[in-house]
TINUNU-106156 format. One record per atom (N, C-alpha, C, O): residue number from 1; residue in one letter; atom name; x, y, z. Coordinates in steps of 0.1 Angstrom, whole numbers, plus 5000, padded with zeros to 4 digits. Atoms other than C-alpha are relative to their C-alpha. Example, Ala and Ser with C-alpha at 12.3 -4.5 7.8 and 13.67 -1.06 7.14 Angstrom:
! TINUNU-106156
- vexvex,drentor,drenvo,c1,c2,c3
- 1,a,N,5009,4988,5000
- 1,a,CA,5123,4955,5078
- 1,a,C,5009,5012,5000
- 1,a,O,5019,5012,5007
- 2,s,N,4991,4989,5000
- 2,s,CA,5137,4989,5071
- 2,s,C,4992,5011,5008
- 2,s,O,4997,5022,5009
//
This chain:
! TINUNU-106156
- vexvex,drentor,drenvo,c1,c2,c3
- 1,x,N,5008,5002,4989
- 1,x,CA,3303,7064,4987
- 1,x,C,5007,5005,5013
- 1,x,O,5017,4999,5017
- 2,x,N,4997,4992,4985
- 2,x,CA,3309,7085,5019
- 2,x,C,5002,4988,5012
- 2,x,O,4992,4981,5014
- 3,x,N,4999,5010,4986
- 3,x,CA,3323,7062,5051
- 3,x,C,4991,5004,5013
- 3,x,O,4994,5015,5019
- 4,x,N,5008,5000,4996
- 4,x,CA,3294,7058,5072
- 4,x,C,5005,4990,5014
- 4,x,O,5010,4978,5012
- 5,x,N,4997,5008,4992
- 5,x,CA,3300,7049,5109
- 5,x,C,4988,5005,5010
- 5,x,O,4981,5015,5010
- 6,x,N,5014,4995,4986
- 6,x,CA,3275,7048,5142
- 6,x,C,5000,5020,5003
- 6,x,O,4991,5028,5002
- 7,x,N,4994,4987,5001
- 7,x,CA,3294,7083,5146
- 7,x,C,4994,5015,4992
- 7,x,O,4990,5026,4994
- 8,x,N,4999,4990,5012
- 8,x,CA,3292,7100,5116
- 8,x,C,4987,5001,4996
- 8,x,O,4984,5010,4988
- 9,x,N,5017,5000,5003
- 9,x,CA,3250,7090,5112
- 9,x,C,5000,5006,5008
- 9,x,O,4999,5017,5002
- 10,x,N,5004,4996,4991
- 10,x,CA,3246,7102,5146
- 10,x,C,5003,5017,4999
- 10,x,O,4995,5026,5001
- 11,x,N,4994,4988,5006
- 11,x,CA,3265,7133,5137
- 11,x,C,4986,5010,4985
- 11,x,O,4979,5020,4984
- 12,x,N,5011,4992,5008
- 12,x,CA,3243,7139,5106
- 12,x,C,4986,5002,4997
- 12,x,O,4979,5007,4989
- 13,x,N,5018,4996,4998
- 13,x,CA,3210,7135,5121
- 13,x,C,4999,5007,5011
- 13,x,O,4988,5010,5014
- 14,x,N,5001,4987,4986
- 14,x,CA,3216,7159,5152
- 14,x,C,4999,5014,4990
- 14,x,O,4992,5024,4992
- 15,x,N,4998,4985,5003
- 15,x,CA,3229,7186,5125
- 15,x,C,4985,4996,4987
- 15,x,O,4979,5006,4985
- 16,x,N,5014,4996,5004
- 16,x,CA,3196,7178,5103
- 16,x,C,4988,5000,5008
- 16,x,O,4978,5004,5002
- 17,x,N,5007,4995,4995
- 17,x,CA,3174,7178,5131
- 17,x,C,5000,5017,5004
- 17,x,O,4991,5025,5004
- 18,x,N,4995,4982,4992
- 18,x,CA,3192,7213,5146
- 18,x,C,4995,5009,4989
- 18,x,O,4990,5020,4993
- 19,x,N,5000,4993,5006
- 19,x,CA,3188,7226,5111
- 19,x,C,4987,5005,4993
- 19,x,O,4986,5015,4987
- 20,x,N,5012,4999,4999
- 20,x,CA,3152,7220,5108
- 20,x,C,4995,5010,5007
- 20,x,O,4991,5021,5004
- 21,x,N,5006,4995,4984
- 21,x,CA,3143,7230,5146
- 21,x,C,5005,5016,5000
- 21,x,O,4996,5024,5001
- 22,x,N,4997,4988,5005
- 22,x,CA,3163,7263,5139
- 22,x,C,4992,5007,4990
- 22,x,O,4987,5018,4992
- 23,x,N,5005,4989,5013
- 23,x,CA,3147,7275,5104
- 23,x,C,4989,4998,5005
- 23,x,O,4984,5009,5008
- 24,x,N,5019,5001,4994
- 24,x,CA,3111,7264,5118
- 24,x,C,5002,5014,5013
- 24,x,O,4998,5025,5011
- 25,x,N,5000,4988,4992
- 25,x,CA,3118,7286,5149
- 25,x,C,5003,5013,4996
- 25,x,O,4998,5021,5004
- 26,x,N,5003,4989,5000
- 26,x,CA,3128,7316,5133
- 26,x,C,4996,5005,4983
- 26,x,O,4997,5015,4976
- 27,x,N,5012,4999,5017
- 27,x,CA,3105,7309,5098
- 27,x,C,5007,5007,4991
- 27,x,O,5004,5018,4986
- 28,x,N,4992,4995,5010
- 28,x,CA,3133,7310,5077
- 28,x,C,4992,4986,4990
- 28,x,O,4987,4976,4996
- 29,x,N,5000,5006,5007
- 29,x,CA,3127,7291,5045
- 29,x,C,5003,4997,4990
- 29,x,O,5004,5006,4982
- 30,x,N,4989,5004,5006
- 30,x,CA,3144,7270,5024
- 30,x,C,5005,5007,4986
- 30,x,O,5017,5008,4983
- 31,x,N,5002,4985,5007
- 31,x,CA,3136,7295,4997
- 31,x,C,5009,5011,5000
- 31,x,O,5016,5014,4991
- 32,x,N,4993,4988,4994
- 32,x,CA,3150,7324,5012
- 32,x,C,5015,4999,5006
- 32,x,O,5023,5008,5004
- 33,x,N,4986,5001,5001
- 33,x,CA,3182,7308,5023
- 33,x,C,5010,4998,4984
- 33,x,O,5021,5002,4980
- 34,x,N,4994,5003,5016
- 34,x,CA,3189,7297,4987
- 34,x,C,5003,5012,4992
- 34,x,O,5013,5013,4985
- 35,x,N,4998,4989,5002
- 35,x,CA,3181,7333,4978
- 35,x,C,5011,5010,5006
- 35,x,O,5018,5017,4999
- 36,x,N,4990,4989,4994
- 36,x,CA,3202,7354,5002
- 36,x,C,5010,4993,5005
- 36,x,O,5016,5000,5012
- 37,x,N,4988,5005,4990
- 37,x,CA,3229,7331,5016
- 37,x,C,5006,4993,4988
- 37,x,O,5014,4985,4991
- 38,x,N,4993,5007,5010
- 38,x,CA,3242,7318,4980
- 38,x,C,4998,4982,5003
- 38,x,O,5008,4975,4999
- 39,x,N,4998,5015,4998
- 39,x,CA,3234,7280,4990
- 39,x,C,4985,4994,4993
- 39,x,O,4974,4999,4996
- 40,x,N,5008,5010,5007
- 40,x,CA,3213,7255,4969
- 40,x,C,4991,4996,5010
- 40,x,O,4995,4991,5020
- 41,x,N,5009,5011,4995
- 41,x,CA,3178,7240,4983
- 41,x,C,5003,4989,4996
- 41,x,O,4998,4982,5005
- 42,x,N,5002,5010,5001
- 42,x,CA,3185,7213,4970
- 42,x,C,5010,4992,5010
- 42,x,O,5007,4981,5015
- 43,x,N,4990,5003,4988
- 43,x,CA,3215,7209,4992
- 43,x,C,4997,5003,5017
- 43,x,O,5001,4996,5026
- 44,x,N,5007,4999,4988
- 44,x,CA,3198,7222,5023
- 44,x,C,4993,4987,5004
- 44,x,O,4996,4979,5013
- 45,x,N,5011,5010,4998
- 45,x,CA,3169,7197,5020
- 45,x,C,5009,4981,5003
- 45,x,O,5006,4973,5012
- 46,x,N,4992,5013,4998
- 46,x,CA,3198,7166,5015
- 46,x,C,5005,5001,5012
- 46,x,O,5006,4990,5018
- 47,x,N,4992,5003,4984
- 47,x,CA,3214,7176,5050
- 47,x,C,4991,4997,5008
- 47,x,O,4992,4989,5017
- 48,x,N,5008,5004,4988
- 48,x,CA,3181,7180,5067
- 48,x,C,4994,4989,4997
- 48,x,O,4987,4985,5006
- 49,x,N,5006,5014,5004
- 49,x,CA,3169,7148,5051
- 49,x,C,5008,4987,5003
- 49,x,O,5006,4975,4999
- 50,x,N,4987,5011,4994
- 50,x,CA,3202,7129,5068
- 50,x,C,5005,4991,4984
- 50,x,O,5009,4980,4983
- 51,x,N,4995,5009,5013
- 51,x,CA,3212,7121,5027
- 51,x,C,5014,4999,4999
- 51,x,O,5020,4989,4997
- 52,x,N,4989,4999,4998
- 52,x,CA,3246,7135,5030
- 52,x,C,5008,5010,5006
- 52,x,O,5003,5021,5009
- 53,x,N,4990,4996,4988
- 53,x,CA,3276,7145,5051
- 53,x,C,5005,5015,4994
- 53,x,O,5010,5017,4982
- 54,x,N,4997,4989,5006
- 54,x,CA,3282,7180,5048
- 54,x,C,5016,5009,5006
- 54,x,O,5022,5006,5016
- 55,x,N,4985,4992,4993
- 55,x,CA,3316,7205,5053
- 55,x,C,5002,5010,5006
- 55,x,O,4994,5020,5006
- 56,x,N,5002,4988,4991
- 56,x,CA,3326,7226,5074
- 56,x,C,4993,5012,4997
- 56,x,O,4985,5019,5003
- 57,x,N,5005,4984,5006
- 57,x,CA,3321,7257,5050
- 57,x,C,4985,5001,5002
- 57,x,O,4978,5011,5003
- 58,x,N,5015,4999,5003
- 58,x,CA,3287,7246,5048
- 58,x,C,4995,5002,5014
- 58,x,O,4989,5012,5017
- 59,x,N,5002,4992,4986
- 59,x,CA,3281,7243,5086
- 59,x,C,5000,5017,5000
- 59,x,O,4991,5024,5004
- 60,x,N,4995,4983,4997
- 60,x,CA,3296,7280,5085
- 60,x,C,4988,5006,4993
- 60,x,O,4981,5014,5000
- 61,x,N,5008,4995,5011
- 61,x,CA,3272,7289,5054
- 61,x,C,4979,5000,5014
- 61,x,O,4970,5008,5018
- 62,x,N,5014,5002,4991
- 62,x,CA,3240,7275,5078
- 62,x,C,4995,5005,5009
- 62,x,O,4983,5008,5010
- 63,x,N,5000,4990,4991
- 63,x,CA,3247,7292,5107
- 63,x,C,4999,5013,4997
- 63,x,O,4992,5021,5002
- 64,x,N,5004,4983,5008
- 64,x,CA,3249,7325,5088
- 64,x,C,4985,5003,5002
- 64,x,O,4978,5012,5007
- 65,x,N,5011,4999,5005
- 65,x,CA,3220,7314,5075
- 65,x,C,4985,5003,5011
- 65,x,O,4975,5008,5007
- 66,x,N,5005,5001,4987
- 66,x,CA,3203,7312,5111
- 66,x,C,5000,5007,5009
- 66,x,O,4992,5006,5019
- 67,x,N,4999,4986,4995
- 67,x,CA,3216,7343,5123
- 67,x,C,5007,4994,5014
- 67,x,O,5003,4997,5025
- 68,x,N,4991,5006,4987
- 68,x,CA,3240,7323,5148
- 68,x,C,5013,5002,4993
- 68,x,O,5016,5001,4981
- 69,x,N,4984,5003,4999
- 69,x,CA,3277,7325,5151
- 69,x,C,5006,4984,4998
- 69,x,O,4999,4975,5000
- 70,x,N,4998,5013,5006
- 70,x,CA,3294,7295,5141
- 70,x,C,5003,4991,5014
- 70,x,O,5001,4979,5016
- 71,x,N,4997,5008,4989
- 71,x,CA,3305,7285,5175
- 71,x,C,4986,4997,5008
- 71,x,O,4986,4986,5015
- 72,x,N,5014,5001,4996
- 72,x,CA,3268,7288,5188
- 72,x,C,4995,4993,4995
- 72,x,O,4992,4983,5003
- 73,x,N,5000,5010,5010
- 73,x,CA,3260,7270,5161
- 73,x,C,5004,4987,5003
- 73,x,O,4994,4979,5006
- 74,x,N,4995,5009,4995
- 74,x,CA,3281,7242,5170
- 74,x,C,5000,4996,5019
- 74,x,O,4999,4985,5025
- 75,x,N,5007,5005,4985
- 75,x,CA,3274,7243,5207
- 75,x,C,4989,4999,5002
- 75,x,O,4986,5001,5013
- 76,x,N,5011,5005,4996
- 76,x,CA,3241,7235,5203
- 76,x,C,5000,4986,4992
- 76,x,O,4992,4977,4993
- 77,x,N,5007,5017,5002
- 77,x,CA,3247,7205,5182
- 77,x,C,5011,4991,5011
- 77,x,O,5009,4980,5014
- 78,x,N,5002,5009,4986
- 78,x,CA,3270,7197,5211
- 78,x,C,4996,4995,5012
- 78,x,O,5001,4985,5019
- 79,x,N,5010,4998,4991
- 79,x,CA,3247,7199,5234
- 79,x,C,4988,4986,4997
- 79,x,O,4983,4979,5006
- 80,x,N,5008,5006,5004
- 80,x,CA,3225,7176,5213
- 80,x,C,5005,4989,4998
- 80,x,O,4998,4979,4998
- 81,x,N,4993,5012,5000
- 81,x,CA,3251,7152,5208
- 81,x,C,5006,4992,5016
- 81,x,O,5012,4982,5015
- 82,x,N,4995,5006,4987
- 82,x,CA,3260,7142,5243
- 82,x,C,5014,5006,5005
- 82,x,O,5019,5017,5002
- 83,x,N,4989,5000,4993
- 83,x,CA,3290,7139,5262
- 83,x,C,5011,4991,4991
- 83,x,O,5023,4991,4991
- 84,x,N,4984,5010,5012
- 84,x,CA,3308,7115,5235
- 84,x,C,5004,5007,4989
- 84,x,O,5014,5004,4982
- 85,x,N,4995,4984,5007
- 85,x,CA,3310,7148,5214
- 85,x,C,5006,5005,5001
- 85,x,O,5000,5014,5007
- 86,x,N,4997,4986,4996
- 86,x,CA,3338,7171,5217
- 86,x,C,5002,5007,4986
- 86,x,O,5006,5000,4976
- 87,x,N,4997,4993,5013
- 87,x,CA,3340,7195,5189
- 87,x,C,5009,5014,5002
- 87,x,O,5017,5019,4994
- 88,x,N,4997,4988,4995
- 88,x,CA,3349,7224,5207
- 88,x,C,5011,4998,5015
- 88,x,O,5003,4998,5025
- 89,x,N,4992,5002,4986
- 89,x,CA,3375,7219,5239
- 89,x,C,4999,5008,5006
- 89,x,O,5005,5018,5002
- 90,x,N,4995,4988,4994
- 90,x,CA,3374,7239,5262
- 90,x,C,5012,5004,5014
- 90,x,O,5015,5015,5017
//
């Protein structure tokens, strides 16, 4: 069982909302990521469904998948996370 804190939920429902709000905006689907980006629907669907915590590589794999840069990527789920977020320092 994965260590689950206020943090780490809050964490994986910004990056399954972002991951939704992204593929809906540029009508990618879950389908077509599974096909061209090497990554499982069924693992897509568990991140955006807040089931489980995913890794970096995979962040990396999503953003591909999104046609974002990985740091773009991540600065918008800083952005969505607040000010108690840093992921990025700058």
């Amino acid at each position: 069982m994965q260590h689950k804190t206020d943090k780490t939920l809050q964490i994986r429902k910004i990056l399954a909302e972002t991951c939704r709000e992204l593929r809906s905006n540029i009508g990618v689907s879950c389908n077509r990521i599974e096909d061209e980006y090497d990554f499982s629907k069924g693992a897509l669907n568990r991140i955006e469904n807040c089931i489980v915590d995913c890794k970096f590589i995979t962040v990396w794999k999503i953003s591909e998948a999104m046609g974002l840069k990985l740091s773009d990527f991540v600065k918008i789920l800083e952005e969505k996370l607040g000010d108690d977020f840093k992921i990025i320092e700058e």
